[in-house]
C-alpha positions as CSV (number, residue, x, y, z in Angstrom):
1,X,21.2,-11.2,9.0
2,X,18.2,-12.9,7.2
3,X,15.4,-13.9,9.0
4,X,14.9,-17.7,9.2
5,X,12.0,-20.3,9.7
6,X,8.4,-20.3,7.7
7,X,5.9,-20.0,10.7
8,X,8.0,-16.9,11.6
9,X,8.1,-15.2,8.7
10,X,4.1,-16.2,7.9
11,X,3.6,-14.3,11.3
12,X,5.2,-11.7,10.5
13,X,2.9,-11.0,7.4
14,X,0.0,-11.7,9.3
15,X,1.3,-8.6,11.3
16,X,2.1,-6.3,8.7
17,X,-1.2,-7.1,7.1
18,X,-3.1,-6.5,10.5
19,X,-1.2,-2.8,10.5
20,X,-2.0,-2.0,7.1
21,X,-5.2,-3.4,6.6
22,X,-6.3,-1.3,9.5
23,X,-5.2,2.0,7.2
24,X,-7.1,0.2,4.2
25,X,-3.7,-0.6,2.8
26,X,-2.6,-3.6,1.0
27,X,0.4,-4.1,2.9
28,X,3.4,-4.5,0.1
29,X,5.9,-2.1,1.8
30,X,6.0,-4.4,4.9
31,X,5.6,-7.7,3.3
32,X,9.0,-6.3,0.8
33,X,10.7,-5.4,3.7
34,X,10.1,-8.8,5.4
35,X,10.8,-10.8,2.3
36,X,14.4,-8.6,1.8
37,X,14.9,-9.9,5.0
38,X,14.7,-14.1,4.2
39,X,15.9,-16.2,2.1
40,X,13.7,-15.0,-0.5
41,X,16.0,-12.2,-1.0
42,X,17.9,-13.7,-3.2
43,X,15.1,-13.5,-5.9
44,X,15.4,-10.9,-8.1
45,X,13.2,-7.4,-7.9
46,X,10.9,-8.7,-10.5
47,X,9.9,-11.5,-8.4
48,X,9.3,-9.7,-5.0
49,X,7.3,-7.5,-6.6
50,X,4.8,-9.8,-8.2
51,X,4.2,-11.8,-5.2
52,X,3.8,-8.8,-2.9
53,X,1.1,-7.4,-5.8
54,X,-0.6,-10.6,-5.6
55,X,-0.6,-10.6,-1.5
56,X,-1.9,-6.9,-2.3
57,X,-5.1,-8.0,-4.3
58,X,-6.0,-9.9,-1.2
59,X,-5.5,-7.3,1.7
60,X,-6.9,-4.5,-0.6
61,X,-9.9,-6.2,-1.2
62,X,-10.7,-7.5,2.7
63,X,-10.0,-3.7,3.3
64,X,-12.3,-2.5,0.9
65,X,-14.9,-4.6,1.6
66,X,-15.2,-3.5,5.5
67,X,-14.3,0.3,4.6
68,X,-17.3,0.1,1.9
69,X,-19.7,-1.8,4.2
70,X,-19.3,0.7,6.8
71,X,-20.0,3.5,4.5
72,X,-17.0,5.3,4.1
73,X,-16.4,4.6,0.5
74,X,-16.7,7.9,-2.1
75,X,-16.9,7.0,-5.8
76,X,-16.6,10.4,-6.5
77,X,-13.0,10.9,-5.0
78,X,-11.3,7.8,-5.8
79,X,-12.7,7.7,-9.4
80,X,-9.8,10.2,-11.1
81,X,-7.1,8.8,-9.2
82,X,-8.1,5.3,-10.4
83,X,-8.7,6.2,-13.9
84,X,-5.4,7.6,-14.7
85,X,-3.5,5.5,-12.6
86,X,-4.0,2.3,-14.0
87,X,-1.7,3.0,-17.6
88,X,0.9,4.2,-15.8
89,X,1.1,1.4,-13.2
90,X,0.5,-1.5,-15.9
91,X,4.0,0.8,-17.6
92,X,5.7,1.1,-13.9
93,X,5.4,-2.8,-13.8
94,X,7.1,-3.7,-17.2
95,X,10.0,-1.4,-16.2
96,X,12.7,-2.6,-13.9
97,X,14.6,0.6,-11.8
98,X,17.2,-0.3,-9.3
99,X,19.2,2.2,-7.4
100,X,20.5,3.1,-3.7
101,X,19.3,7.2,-4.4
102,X,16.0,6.0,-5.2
103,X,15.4,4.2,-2.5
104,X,17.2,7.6,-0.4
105,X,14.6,9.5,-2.0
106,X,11.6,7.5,-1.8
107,X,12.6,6.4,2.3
108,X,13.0,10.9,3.1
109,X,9.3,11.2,1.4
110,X,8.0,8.6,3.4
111,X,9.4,10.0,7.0
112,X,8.0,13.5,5.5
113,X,5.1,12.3,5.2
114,X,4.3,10.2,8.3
115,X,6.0,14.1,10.2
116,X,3.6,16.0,7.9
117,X,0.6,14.0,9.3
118,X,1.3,14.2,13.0
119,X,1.4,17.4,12.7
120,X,-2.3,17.6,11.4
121,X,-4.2,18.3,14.1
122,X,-8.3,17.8,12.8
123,X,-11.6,17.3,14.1
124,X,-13.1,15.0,11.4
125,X,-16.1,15.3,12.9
126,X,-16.7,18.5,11.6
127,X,-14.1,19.5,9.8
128,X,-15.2,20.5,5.8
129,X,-13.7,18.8,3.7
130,X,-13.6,19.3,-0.5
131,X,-13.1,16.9,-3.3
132,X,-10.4,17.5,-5.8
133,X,-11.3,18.6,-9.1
134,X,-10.7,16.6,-11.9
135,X,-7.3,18.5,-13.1
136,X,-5.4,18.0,-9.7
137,X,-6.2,14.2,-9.7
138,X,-5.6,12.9,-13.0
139,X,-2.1,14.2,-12.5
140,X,-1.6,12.6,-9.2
141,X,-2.8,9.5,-9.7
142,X,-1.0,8.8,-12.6
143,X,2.2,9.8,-10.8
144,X,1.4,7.4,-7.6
145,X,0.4,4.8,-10.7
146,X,4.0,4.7,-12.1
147,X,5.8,5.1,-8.8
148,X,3.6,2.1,-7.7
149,X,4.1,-0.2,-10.7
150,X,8.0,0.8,-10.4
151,X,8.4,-0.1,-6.8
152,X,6.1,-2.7,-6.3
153,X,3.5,-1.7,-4.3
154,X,-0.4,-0.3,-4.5
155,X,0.0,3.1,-4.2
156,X,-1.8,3.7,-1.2
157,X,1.6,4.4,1.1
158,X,1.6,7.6,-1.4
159,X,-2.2,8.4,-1.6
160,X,-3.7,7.9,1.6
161,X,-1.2,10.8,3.6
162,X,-2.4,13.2,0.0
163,X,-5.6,13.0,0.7
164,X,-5.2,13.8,4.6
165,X,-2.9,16.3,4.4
166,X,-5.4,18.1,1.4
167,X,-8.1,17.9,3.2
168,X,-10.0,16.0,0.4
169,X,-10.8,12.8,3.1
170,X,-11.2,12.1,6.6
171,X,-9.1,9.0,7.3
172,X,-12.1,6.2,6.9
173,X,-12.5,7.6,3.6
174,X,-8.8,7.4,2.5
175,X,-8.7,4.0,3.7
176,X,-11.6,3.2,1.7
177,X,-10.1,5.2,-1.3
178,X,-6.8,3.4,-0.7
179,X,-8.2,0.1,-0.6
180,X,-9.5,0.1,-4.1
181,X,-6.6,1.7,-5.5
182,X,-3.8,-0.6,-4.2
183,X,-6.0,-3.5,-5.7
184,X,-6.6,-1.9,-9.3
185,X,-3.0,-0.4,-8.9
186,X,-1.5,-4.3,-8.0
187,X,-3.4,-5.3,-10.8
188,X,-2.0,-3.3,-13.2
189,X,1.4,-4.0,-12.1
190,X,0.8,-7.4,-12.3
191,X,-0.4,-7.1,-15.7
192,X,2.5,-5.1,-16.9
193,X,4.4,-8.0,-15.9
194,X,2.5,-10.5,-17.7
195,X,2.5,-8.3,-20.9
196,X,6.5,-7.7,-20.7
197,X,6.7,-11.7,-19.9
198,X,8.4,-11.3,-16.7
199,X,5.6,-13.0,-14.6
200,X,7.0,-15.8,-12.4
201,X,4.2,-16.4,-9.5
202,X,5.1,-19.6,-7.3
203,X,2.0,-20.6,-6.4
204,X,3.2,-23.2,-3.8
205,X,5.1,-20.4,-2.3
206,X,2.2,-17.9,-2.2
207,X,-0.7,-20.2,-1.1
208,X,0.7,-20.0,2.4
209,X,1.9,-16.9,2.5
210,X,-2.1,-15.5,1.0
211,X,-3.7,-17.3,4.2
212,X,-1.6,-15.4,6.5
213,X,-1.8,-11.9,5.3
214,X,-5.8,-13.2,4.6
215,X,-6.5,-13.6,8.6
216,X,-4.1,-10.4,9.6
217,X,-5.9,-8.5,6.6
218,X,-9.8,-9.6,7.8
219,X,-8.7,-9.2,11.2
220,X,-7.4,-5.2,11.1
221,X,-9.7,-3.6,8.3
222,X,-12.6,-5.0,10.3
223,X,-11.2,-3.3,13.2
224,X,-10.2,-0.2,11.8
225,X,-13.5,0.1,9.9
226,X,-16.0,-0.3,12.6
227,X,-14.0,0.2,15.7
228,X,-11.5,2.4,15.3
229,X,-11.7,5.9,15.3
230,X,-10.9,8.4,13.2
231,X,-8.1,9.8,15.1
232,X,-6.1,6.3,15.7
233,X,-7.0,5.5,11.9
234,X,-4.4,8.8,11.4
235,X,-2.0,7.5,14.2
236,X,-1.8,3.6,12.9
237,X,-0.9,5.3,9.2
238,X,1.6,6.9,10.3
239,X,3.2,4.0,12.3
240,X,2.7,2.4,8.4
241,X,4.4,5.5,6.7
242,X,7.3,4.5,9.0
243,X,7.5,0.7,8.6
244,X,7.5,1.8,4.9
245,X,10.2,3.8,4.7
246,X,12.2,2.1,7.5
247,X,12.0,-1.2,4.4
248,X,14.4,1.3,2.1
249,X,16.5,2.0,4.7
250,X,17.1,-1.6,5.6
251,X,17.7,-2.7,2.0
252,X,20.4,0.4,2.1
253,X,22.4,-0.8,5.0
254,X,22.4,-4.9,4.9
């Protein structure tokens, strides 16, 4: 059943962008599983994905701009991830993978994550926490760089629960982390796309779509920056981790 009518569907990224934002996230797992949803279904992988990178840019960069105001931003932990990230996503978004077990696989990592965080029970208040060296991050972030570029979204669905769940951030500081890698991550993907020639951005298309997920995106990393604490920060990324996965699980069924 597709979902019908423009001010509903520009609401509903206005909410997925409020969620995500709130998390630091871009948002491209919801806005791809509200887009599989419409009419715009019917364009092809290649075109979701560059849409929902460039709706990404946007959110990402609201969200880091709160996160980093409110001092929760480390250079020192989100540098490695970036820096080996960014190849692999620009080579992730000039390939194009389809495939039911893939999205199987990538739906059960998401529900294992979102489990694996509830069951973290930490006082980030005093908790210690230790950055990653240099030889554990590299490697991960160039993994989260081609599974981003493949997919279609920033990374941070992958990253943020990583550095929770290691104890390398408290979850401001993921947000913050996350925010600037989904936007050098959509980027990248975006770029792959214009190198392979496959970029096809409808500007008249996006225009309205990038005010909507604009206000939602101001609106929850604001919150979630200054008002939130660190505890519901954890709770609202799992609800994301979910909404994520339950996007692969839709496209599976209808």
């Amino acid at each position: 059943m597709l979902i019908e009518g423009e001010y509903f569907i520009l609401f509903l990224l206005f909410t997925m962008a409020l969620f995500y934002s709130s998390v630091g996230h871009g948002g491209a797992s919801g806005y791809l599983a509200i887009l599989s949803l419409t009419v715009y279904a019917e364009y092809d992988s290649g075109w979701l994905k560059q849409h929902v990178w460039a709706l990404n840019l946007v959110v990402a960069a609201v969200a880091f701009y709160h996160y980093r105001k409110a001092g929760f931003f480390n250079l020192k932990l989100t540098l490695p991830f970036i820096i080996s990230s960014v190849p692999f996503a620009i080579f992730g978004g000039y390939m194009k993978v389809d495939g039911a077990l893939y999205d199987t696989l990538l739906s059960l990592t998401l529900v294992w994550a979102a489990y694996k965080l509830y069951q973290v029970k930490g006082d980030y208040g005093s908790e210690k926490l230790a950055l990653p060296s240099a030889s554990i991050a590299l490697p991960i972030g160039a993994i989260i760089g081609l599974m981003s570029g493949i997919i279609g979204v920033g990374g941070g669905i992958f990253l943020s629960p990583i550095l929770l769940l290691k104890k390398w951030a408290d979850p401001k500081t993921a947000a913050a982390t996350a925010a600037l890698f989904i936007w050098v991550n959509s980027m990248a993907g975006l770029t792959g796309a214009g190198v392979s020639g496959q970029l096809v951005i409808d500007i008249e298309i996006l225009i309205p779509f990038i005010i909507s997920v604009l206000i939602g995106g101001f609106i929850g990393s604001k919150y979630g920056s200054e008002n939130a604490h660190q505890s519901i920060i954890k709770k609202l990324l799992i609800v994301v981790l979910i909404i994520a996965s339950m996007k692969r699980i839709v496209s599976l069924i209808v």
